[in-house]
C-alpha positions as a Markdown table, in Angstrom:
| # | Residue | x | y | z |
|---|---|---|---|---|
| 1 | Unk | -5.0 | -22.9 | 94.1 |
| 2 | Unk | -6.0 | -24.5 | 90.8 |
| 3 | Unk | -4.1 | -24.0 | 88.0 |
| 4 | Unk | -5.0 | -21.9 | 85.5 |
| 5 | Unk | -7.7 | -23.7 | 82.8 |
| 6 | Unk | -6.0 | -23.7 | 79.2 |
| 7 | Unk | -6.0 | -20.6 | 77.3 |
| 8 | Unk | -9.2 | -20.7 | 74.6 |
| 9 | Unk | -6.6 | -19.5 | 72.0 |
| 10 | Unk | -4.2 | -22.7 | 72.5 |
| 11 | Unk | -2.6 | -24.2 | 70.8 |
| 12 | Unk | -1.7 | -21.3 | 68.3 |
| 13 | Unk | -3.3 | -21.9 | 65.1 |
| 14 | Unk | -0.4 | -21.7 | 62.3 |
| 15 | Unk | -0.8 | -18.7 | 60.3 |
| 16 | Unk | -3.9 | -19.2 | 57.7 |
| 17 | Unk | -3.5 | -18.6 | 54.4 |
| 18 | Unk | -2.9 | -14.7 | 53.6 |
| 19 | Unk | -5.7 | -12.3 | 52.5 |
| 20 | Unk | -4.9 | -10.7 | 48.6 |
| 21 | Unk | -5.4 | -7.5 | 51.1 |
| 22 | Unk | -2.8 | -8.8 | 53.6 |
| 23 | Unk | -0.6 | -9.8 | 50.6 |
| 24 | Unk | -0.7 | -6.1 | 48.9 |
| 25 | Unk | 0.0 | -4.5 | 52.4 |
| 26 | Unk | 2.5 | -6.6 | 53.1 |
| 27 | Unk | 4.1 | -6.1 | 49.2 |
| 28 | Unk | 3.9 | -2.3 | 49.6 |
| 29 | Unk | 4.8 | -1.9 | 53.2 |
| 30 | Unk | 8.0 | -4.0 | 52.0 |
| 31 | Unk | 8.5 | -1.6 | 48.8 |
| 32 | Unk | 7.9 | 1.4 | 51.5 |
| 33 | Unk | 10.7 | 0.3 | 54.2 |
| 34 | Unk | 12.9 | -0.6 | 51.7 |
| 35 | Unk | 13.0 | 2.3 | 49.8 |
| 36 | Unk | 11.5 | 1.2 | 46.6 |
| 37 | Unk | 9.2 | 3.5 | 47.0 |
| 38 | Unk | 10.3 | 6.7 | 48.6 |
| 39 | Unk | 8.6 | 9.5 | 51.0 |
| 40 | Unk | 6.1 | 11.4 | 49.1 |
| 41 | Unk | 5.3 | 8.9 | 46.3 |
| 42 | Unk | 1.7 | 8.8 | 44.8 |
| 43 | Unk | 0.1 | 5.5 | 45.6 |
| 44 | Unk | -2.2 | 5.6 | 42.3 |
| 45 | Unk | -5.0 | 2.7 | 43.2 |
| 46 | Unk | -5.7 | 2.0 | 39.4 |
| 47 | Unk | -1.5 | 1.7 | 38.9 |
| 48 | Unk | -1.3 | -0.7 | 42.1 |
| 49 | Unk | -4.2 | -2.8 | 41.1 |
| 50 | Unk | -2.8 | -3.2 | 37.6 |
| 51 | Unk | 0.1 | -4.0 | 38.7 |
| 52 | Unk | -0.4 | -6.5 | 41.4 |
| 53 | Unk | -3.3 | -7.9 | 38.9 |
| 54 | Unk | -6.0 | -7.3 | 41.3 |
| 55 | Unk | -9.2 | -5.5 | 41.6 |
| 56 | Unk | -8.7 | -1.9 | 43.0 |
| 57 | Unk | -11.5 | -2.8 | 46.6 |
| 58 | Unk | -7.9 | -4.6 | 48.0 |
| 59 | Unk | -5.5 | -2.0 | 47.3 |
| 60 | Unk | -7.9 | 0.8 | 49.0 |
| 61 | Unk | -8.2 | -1.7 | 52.0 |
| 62 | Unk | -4.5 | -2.2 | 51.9 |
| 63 | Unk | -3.4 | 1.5 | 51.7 |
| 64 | Unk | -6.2 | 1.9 | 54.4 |
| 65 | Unk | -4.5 | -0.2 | 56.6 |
| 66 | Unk | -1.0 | 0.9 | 55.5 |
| 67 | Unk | -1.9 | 4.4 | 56.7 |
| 68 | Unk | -2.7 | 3.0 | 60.4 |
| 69 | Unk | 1.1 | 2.1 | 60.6 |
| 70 | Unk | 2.4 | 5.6 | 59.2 |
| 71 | Unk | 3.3 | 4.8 | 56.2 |
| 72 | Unk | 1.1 | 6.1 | 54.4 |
| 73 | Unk | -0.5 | 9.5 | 54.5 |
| 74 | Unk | -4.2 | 9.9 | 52.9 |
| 75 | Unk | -5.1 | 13.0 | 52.1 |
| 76 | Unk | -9.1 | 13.9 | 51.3 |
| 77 | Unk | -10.0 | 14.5 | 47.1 |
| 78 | Unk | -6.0 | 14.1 | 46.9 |
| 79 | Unk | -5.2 | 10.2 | 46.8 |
| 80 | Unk | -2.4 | 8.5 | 48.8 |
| 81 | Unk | 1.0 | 9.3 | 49.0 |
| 82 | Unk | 4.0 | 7.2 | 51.2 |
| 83 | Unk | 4.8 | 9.3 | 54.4 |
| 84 | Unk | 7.0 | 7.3 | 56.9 |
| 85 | Unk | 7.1 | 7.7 | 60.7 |
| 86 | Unk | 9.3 | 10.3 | 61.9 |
| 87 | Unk | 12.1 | 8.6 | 64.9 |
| 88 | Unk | 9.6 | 10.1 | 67.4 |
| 89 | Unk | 6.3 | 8.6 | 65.6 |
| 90 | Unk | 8.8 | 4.8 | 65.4 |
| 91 | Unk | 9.7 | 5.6 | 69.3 |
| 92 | Unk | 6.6 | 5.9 | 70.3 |
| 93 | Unk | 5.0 | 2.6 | 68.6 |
| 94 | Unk | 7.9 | 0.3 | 69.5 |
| 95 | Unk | 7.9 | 1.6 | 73.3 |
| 96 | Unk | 3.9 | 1.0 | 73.3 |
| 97 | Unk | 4.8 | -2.4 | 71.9 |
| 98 | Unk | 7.8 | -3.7 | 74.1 |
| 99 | Unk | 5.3 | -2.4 | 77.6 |
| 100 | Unk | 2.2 | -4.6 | 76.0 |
| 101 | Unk | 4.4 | -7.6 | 74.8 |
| 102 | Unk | 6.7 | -7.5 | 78.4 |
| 103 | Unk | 3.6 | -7.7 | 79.8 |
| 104 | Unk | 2.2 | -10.4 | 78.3 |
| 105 | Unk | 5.6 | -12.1 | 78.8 |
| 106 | Unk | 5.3 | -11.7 | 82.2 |
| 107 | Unk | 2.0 | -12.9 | 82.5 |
| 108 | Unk | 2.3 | -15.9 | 80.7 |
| 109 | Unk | 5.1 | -16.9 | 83.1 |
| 110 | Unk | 2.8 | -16.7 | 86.0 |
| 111 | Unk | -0.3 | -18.8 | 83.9 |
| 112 | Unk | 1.0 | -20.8 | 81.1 |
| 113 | Unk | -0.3 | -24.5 | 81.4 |
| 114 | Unk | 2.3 | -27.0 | 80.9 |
| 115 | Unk | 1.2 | -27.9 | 77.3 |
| 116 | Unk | 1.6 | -24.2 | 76.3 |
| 117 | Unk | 4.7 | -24.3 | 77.8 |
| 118 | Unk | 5.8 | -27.5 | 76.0 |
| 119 | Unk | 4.1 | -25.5 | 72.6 |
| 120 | Unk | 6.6 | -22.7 | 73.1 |
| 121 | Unk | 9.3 | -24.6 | 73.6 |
| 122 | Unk | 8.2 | -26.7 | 70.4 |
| 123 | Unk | 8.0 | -23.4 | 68.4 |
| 124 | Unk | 11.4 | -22.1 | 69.9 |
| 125 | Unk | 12.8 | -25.3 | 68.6 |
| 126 | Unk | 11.6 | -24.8 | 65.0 |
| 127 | Unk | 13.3 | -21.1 | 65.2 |
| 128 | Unk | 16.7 | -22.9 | 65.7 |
| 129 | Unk | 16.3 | -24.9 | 62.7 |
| 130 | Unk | 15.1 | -21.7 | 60.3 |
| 131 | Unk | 18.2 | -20.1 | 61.9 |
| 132 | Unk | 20.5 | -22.7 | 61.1 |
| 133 | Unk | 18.9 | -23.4 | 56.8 |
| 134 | Unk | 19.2 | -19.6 | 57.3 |
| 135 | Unk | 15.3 | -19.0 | 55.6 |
| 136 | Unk | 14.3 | -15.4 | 56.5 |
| 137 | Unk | 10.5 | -15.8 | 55.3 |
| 138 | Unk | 9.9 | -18.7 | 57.1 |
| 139 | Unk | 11.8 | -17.5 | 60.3 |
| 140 | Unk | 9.6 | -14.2 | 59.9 |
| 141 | Unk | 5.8 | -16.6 | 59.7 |
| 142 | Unk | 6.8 | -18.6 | 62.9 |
| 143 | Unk | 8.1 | -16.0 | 64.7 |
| 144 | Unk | 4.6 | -14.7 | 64.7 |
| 145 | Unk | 3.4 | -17.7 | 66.1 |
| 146 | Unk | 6.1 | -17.9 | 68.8 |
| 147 | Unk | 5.0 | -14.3 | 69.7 |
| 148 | Unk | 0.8 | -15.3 | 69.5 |
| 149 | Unk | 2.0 | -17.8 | 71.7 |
| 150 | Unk | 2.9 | -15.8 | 74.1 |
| 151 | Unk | -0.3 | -13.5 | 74.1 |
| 152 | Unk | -1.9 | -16.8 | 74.5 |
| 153 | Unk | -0.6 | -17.9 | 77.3 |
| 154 | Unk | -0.9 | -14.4 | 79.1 |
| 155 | Unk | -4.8 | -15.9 | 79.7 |
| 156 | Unk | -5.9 | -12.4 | 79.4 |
| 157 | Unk | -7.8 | -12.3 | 76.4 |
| 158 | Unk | -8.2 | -8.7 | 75.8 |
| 159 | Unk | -4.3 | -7.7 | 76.2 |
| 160 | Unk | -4.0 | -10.3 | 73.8 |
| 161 | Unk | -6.4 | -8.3 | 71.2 |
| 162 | Unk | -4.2 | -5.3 | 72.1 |
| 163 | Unk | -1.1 | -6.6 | 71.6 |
| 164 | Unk | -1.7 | -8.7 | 68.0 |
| 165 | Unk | -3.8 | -5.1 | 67.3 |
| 166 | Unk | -0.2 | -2.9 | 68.0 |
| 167 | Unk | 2.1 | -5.9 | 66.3 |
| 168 | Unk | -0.2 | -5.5 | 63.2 |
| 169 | Unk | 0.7 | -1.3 | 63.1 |
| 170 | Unk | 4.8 | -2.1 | 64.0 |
| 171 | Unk | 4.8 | -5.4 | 61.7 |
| 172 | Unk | 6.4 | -3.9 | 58.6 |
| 173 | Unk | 8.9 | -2.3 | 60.6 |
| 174 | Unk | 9.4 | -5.8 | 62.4 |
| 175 | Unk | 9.8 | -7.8 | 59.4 |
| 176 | Unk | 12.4 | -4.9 | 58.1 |
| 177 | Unk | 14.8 | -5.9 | 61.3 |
| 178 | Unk | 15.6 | -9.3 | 59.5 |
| 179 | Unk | 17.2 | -8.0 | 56.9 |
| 180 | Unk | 20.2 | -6.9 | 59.2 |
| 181 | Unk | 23.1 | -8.4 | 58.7 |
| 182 | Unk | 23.0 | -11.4 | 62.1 |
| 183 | Unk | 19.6 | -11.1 | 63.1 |
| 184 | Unk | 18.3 | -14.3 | 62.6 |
| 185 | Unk | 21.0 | -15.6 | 65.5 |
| 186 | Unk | 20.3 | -12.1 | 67.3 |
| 187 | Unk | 16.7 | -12.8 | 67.5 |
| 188 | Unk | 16.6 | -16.3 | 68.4 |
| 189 | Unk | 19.1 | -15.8 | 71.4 |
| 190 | Unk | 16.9 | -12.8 | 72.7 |
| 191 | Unk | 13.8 | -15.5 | 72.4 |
| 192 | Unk | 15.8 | -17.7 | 74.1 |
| 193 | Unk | 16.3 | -15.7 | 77.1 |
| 194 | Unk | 12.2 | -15.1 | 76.7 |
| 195 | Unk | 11.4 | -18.8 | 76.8 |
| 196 | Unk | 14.1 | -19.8 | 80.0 |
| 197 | Unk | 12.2 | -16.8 | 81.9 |
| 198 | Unk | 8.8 | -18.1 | 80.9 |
| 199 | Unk | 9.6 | -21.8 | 81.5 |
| 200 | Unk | 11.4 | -21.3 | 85.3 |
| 201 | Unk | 8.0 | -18.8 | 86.0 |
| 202 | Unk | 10.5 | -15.9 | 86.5 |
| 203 | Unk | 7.9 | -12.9 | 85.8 |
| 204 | Unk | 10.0 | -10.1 | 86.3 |
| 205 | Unk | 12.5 | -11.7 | 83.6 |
| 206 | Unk | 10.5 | -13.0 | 81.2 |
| 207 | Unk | 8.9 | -8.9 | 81.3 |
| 208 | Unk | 12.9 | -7.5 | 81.2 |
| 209 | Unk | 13.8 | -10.3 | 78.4 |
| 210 | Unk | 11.1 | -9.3 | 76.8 |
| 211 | Unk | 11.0 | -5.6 | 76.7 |
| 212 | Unk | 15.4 | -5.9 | 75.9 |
| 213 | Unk | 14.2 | -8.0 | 72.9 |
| 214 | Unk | 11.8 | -5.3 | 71.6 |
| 215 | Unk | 14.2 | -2.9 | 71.8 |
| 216 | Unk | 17.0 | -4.5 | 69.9 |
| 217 | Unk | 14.3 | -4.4 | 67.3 |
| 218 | Unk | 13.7 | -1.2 | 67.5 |
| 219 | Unk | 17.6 | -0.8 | 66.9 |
| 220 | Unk | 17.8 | -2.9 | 64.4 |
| 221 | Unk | 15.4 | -1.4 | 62.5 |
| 222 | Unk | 17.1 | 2.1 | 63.5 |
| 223 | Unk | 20.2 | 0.6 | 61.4 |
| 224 | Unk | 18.9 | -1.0 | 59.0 |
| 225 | Unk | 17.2 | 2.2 | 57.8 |
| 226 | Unk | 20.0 | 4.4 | 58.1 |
| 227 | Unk | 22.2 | 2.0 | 55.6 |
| 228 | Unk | 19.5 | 1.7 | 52.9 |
């Protein structure tokens, strides 16, 4: 049997250089899950783009693509106002998203090509270091990486689309997790029970680590909202 050719999306490209949109959602969605701006708060476009000291076209595309995630509602001839998931709504995403991401877990244990796998562990190496200097933002931009990686090496392009689609919906309740006291350690040991799955070709655990890691996110996030 030949091995499987190398994945047209490896290696992962490092994250390019944000959007001004991607920038705005990300500043809002931030302001949204922290509380800064609470459930039922206008979202004036004019105010935003003053603010932010941009044109209003990328805060309507950001609030646009804020509403996709829940958390914001937009109501016709009424404007924008912050509505945030209800636990069932947040259940529902992060279950959709630990299936889809266990699966492409499981996956790329069966297909990854000895560079990806040698990629991962590269990108798994860099987590320890941003764990140890203890840098949150940095931590938060290769973590995406380590996760495209991942999709990557699933060698199934279109449950790739799906799952970077989903990730971009859950992402500001991902990002939120970090701020938990411990989770920079917590998340790196969850990845690291990912990668020793993936690496020994053990499907069913790389899915079970996987899907486990997802859903300490999901509890993280759980906690971290209830303190704030």
């Amino acid at each position: 049997m030949q091995p499987p050719a190398a994945s047209p999306h490896w290696p992962p490209r490092p994250p390019s250089p944000r959007t001004r949109t991607e920038t705005l959602r990300l500043q809002i969605a931030d302001e949204i899950v922290t509380g800064a701006l609470e459930p039922g708060a206008p979202l004036d476009e004019q105010e935003l783009a003053a603010r932010f000291g941009v044109s209003r076209t990328p805060v309507r595309e950001a609030i646009r693509q804020l509403s996709a995630s829940g958390l914001v509602s937009v109501r016709p001839h009424r404007g924008a106002v912050v509505a945030l998931p209800t636990p069932a709504q947040l259940d529902d995403m992060f279950e959709a998203m630990a299936e889809l991401e266990a699966l492409c877990a499981g996956m790329a244990a069966r297909s990854m090509t000895t560079p990806e796998r040698r990629g991962l562990e590269a990108l798994h190496d860099s987590l320890r270091l941003l764990m140890q200097k203890g840098d949150p933002a940095r931590y938060r931009e290769t973590n995406e990486a380590f996760h495209a990686a991942i999709y990557a090496g699933a060698h199934n392009g279109y449950l790739a689309d799906i799952a970077l689609m989903t990730r971009v919906r859950v992402a500001p309740f991902r990002r939120a997790q970090f701020r938990a006291s411990g989770r920079l350690g917590g998340s790196y040991h969850e990845h690291d029970a990912i990668v020793r799955a993936i690496l020994r070709g053990d499907e069913p655990g790389a899915r079970t680590a996987m899907r486990d890691h997802i859903g300490i996110v999901r509890d993280a996030f759980r906690s971290y909202a209830e303190r704030r």
